[in-house]
N, C-alpha and C positions, 0 to 999 in steps of 0.2 A: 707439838708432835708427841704422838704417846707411843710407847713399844713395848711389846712384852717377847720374852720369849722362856718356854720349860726347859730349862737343858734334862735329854732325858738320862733319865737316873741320876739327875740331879735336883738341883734349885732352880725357883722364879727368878730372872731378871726382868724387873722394868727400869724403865730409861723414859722421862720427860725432858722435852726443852724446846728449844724456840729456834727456828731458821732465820738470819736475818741476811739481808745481802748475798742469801747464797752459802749464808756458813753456819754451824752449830754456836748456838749463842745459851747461855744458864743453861746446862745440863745437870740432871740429877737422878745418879743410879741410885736406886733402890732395890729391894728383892729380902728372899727367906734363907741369902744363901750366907758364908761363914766369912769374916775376913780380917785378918790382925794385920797390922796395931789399927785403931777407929781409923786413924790420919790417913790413911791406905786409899779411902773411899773420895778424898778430898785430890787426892792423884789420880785415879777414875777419872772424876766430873772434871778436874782441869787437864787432860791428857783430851778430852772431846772439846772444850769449848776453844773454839776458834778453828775447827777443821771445817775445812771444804765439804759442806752436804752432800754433795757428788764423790764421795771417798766413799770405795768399795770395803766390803768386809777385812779385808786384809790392810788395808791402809789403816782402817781405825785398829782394829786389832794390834798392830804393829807399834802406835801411836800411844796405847795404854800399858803396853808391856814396858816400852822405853820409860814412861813416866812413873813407873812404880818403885817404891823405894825397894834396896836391894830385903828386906827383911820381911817384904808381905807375904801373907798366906793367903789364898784363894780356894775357899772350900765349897762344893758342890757347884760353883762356878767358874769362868776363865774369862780370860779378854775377848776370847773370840766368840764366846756368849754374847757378850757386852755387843759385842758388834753384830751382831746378829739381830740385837731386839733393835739397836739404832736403826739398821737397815729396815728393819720390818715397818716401824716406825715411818719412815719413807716410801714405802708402799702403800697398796691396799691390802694388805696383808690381815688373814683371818686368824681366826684360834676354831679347834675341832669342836667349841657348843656356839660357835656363830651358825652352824649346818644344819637342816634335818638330814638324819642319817636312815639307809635302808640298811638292813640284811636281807641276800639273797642267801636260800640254801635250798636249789631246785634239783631236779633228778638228775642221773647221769647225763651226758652225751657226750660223743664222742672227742677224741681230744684236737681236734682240727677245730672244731664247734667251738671250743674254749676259748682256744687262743683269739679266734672271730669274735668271739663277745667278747675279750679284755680293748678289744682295737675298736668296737660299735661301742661299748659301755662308757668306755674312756674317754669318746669324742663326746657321747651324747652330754657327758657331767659338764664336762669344759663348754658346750653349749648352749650349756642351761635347761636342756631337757629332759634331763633326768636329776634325781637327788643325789648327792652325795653316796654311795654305794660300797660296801663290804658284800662279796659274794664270796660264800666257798664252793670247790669242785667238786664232784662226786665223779668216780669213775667207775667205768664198769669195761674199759679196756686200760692196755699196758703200752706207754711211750715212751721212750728216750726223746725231749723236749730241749733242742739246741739254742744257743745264743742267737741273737738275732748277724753278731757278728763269726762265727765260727764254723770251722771249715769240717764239713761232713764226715769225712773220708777219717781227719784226725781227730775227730770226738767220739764217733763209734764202732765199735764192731759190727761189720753188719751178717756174717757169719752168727756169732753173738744173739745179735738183737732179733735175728731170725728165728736160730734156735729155741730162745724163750719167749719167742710170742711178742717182741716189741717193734712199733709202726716206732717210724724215727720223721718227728714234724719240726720246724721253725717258730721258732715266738719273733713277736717287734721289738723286744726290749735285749739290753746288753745280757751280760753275764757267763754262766760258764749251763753245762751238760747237767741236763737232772732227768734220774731213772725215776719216771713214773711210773711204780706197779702197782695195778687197779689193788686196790683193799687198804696197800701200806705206806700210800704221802699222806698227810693234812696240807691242803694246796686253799689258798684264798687270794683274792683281789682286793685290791683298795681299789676303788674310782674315786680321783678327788679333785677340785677346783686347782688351780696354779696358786690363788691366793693364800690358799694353805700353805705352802712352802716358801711366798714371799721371802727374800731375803737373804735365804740361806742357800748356801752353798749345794751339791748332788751327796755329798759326803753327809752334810748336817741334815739333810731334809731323808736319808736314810734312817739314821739313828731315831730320826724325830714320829718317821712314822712307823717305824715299828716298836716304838715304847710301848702302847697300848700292849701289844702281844706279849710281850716280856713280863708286863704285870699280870697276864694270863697264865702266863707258864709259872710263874713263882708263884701265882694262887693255886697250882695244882702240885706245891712242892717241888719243882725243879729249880737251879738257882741260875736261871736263864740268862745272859750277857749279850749285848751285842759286840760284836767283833769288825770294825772295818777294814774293809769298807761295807761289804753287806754280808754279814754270815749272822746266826744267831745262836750261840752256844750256852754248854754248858762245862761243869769242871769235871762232867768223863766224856765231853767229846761235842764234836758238832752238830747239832740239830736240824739245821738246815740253811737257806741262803735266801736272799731278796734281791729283785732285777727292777727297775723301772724304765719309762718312755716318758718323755712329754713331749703331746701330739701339738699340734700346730692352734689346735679348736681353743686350748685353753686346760685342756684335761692332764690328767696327770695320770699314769697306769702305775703300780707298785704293786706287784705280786711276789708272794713267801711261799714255797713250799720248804714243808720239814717231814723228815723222813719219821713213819707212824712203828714201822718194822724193816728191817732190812735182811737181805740177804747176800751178803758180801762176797761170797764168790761167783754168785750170778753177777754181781754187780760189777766184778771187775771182767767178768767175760764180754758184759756189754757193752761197757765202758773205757776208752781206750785211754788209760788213768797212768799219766809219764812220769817217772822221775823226775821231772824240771818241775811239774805242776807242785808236789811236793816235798819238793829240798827244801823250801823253807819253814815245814812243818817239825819239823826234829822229828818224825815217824819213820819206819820202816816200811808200812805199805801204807796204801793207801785205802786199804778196808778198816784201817783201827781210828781212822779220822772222825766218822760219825756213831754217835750214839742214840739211837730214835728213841724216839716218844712211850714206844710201850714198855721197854727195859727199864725206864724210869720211872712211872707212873703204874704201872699194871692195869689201867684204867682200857677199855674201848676206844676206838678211833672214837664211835659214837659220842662216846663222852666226852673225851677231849675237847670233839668241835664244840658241843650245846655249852661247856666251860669258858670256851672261846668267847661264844657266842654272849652268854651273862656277861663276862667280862667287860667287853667292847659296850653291850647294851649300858650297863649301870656307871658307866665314863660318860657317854657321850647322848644316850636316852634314844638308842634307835629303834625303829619299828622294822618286823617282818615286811619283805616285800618278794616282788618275783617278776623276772626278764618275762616282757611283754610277748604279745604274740608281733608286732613290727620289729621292734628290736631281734627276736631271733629268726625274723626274713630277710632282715637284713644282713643277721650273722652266718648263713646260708648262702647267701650268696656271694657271701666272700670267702666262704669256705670255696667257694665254686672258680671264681676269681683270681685268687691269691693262694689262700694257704694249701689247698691242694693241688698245685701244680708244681713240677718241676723247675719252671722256674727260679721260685721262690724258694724252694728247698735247696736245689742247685748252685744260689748267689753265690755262695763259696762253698766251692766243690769239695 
């Protein structure tokens, strides 16, 4: 069995060894990552061998911590690294250049439309009918965009959202409230295989796929961090947040919006933003939370994205690409279906 796994903004771990009878037998970590005293590593590989192959991330994790002498260092990596690349190991589990990768970067439509292609895109990757997929949004209207679990009435103003011109829609995926104003998100999609996140946890498979981004934002001079569980920040403020699904097909949906410009009193008129949501921020309001894209950079949305864009291309070697004319009848008619109906917007009132 071979494993790897990047911790991001870290170090490689790889992990070989042998399953015998059902158990981990000669195991041997390796990687680029730091760790005192040598003997450290010898508590590693004997903390795995003779575990249960069926031992989930946290049993091996658990298993290596105990086994380690009180004086190791562990740098650029942890045990629950460690156990992430065994598990992967144990999968089919991919790395992002086992893919051909697309970028989507097509004209506007509307944000009902969107959400329709993150839910048709998402199923078609996990189906094998389409490639692996990076699409960014373009907008040419303005939405307040609610969690898939959150209740209408208490995420917006609709006073508010009316007044500035915001339609308020439903995504499929968890997370919290994002003010879409046409001009000033950077909004993009992953579509990806499950086997890409083999292994790891909804927490680690977060961090893991938004590393690419984060090396985009520090190539444009911001000193970008993730934040869990899915925020992406920086050291004047929060950038933006990531939400995912994974659909039944096999697909995986992970979409990032980050704020491009903001305008913070619009934002709290729209936005029904409570003191509970941010007591545990040590802030006063909750307009001092984010700091966008442009205040940091001075740069164009434009630019930002096609930075993105090099970015992600020169990691992974993707090609332009663009949502089919089937794919968006499909996503049409589930605009028709689903995301435009009450119903769906209704679930929780």
């Amino acid at each position: 069995m071979h494993g790897e796994y990047k911790v991001p903004g870290g170090k490689l771990v790889v992990v070989d060894f042998d399953v015998i009878d059902d158990v981990i037998r000669n195991p041997r970590v390796a990687g680029d990552f730091f760790l005192e005293p040598d003997e450290a590593l010898g508590d590693i590989d004997g903390a795995l061998d003779g575990l249960a192959a069926a031992s989930d991330a946290k049993q091996i994790a658990k298993a290596i911590s105990a086994a380690l002498r009180p004086d190791a260092v562990m740098l650029g990596f942890s045990a629950e690294a460690v156990a992430v690349a065994v598990r992967r190991a144990m999968t089919d589990a991919r790395t992002w250049t086992d893919y051909e990768w697309e970028i989507v970067h097509d004209a506007a439509v509307p944000p009902r439309l969107h959400l329709a292609l993150d839910e048709v895109l998402a199923a078609r990757v996990g189906e094998g009918r389409r490639k692996p997929t990076l699409r960014f949004w373009e907008w040419d209207e303005s939405a307040v965009v609610i969690g898939s679990f959150q209740s209408v009435r208490n995420e917006v103003d609709a006073e508010g959202a009316a007044k500035h011109g915001f339609d308020v829609v439903r995504r499929i995926s968890g997370g919290g409230a994002m003010m879409m104003e046409k001009g000033n998100v950077v909004t993009y999609s992953l579509y990806v295989p499950a086997e890409l996140v083999q292994g790891m946890s909804f927490a680690d498979s977060y961090a893991y796929l938004d590393d690419w981004v984060l090396q985009g934002l520090r190539a444009l001079g911001i000193e970008a961090t993730y934040q869990p569980l899915n925020d992406i920040a920086s050291p004047l403020g929060k950038i933006g947040g990531a939400a995912q699904k994974r659909l039944g097909s096999g697909g995986v949906l992970h979409h990032v919006t980050m704020a491009y410009d903001l305008d913070n009193e619009k934002m709290l008129e729209v936005l029904r933003i409570g003191r509970e949501k941010i007591s545990d921020k040590g802030i006063a309001s909750a307009a001092k939370r984010v700091d966008p894209l442009r205040s940091q950079t001075g740069l164009s949305r434009a630019a930002i994205i096609e930075s993105l864009k090099q970015t992600f291309t020169s990691l992974y070697g993707a090609t332009p690409g663009a949502v089919t004319a089937d794919e968006l009848a499909e996503a049409e008619q589930l605009v028709e279906t689903k995301f435009s109906t009450t119903e769906w917007l209704q679930r929780v009132p």
